[in-house]
N, C-alpha and C positions, 0 to 999 in steps of 0.2 A: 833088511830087505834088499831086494837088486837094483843095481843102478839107475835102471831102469822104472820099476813100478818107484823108488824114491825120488824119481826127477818130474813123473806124473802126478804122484802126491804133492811134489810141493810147490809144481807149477799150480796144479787143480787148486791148493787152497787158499794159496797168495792171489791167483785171478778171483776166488771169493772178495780180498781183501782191497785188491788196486779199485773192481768194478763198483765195488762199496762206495770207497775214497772219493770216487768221481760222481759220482750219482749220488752220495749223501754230503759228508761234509766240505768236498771243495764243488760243488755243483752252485752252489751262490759264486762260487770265484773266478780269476781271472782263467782257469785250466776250465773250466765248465765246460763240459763235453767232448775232451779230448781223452777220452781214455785210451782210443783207435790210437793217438798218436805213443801213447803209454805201452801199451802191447807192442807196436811197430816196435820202439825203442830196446823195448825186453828182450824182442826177438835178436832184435842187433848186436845186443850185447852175446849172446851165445854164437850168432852168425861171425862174429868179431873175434873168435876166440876163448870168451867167457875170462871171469876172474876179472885181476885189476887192467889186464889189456884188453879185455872187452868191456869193461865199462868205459876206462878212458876213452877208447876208439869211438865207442857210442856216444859219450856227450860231445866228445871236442868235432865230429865226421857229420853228427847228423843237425847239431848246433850250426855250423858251418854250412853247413846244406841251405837249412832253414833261413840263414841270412842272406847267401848267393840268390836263394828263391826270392828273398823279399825285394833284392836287389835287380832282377831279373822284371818282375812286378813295374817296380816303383820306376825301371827303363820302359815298360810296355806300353806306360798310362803318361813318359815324359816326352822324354828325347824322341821316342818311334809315334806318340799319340798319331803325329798326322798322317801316319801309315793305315789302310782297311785292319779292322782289331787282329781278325786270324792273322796278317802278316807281321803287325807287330807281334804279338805275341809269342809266334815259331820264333824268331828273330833272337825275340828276349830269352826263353827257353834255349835256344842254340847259343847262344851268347854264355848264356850261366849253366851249361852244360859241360862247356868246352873250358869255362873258369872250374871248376868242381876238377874235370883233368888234370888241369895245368897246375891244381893247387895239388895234386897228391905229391909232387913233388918233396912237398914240408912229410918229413916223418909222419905227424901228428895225425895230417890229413890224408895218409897213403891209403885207409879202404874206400875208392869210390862208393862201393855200392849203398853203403854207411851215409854218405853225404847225399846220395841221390833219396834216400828216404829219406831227411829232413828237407830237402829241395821241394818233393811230395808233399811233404807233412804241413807243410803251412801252407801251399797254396788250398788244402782241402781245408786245413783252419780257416783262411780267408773266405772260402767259398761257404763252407759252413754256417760258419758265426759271423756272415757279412761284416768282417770287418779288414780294414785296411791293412797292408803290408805292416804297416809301422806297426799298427793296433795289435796283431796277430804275433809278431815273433818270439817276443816273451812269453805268451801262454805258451806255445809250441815247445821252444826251450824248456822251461817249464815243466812241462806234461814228459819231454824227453828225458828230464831227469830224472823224474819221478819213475819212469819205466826202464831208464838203467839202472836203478837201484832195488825194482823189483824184480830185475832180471839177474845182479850181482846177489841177492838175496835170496832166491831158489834156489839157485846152483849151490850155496853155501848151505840149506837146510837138507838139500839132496844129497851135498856127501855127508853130512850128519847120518841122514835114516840112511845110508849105504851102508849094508853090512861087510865088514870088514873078514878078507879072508883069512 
């Protein structure tokens, strides 16, 4: 088949499989309800280049995201609390916006846009699943790996069903 209909196939049947995972057997877990952050992560991997440098880029950028967030957090509610919340907050966000920059420097961390979705991804875990920066990271991680691995896993069933010229 073409690259194409084989990349819709086995995107279509693996999101059968990840929305399963989330909603049946890790739904008692610590990933409970993150599947959004599982898809994000999918997407990045392909956004990333796809293969083994868009997985890596995916867990180590958006991993990284997700801690700078927590860390961004865990400054909003500390050191800035005695600030009105909105100004802590921008503050914190600016703060670990400008850290997520300054880190692409390292190889590892060089796609921001990578790290700003796990920076996203946990504070919507937080806000979600009320729970704390701390509470939150690991599932986030977590749930991103499980979506860079469903994301490195389509592309590899894709060129499978790609018929070969």
């Amino acid at each position: 088949m073409s690259a194409y209909l084989a990349l819709a196939v086995s995107v279509g049947v693996l999101a059968v499989l990840d929305t399963w995972l989330f909603f049946g057997p890790l739904s008692g877990g610590m990933v409970a309800g993150l599947v959004w952050v599982s898809f994000i992560a999918w997407g990045c991997h392909f956004h990333s280049g796809g293969d083994i440098k868009g997985f890596t880029t995916t867990v180590a950028c958006m991993a990284w995201g997700a801690v700078v967030g927590m860390g961004s957090v865990l400054l909003a509610n500390g050191p800035l609390a005695g600030l009105d919340t909105p100004v802590a907050l921008a503050i914190a966000v600016g703060l670990g916006a400008a850290v997520i920059c300054l880190s692409s420097k390292v190889p590892l961390l060089s796609t921001i846009p990578a790290s700003v979705y796990g920076f996203a991804a946990i504070a919507g875990s937080m806000v979600l699943a009320e729970k704390t920066p701390q509470e939150a990271v690991l599932p986030t991680v977590a749930a991103i790996i499980i979506g860079a691995v469903f994301g490195f896993a389509s592309e590899k069933l894709a060129n499978v069903l790609t018929k070969k010229a």
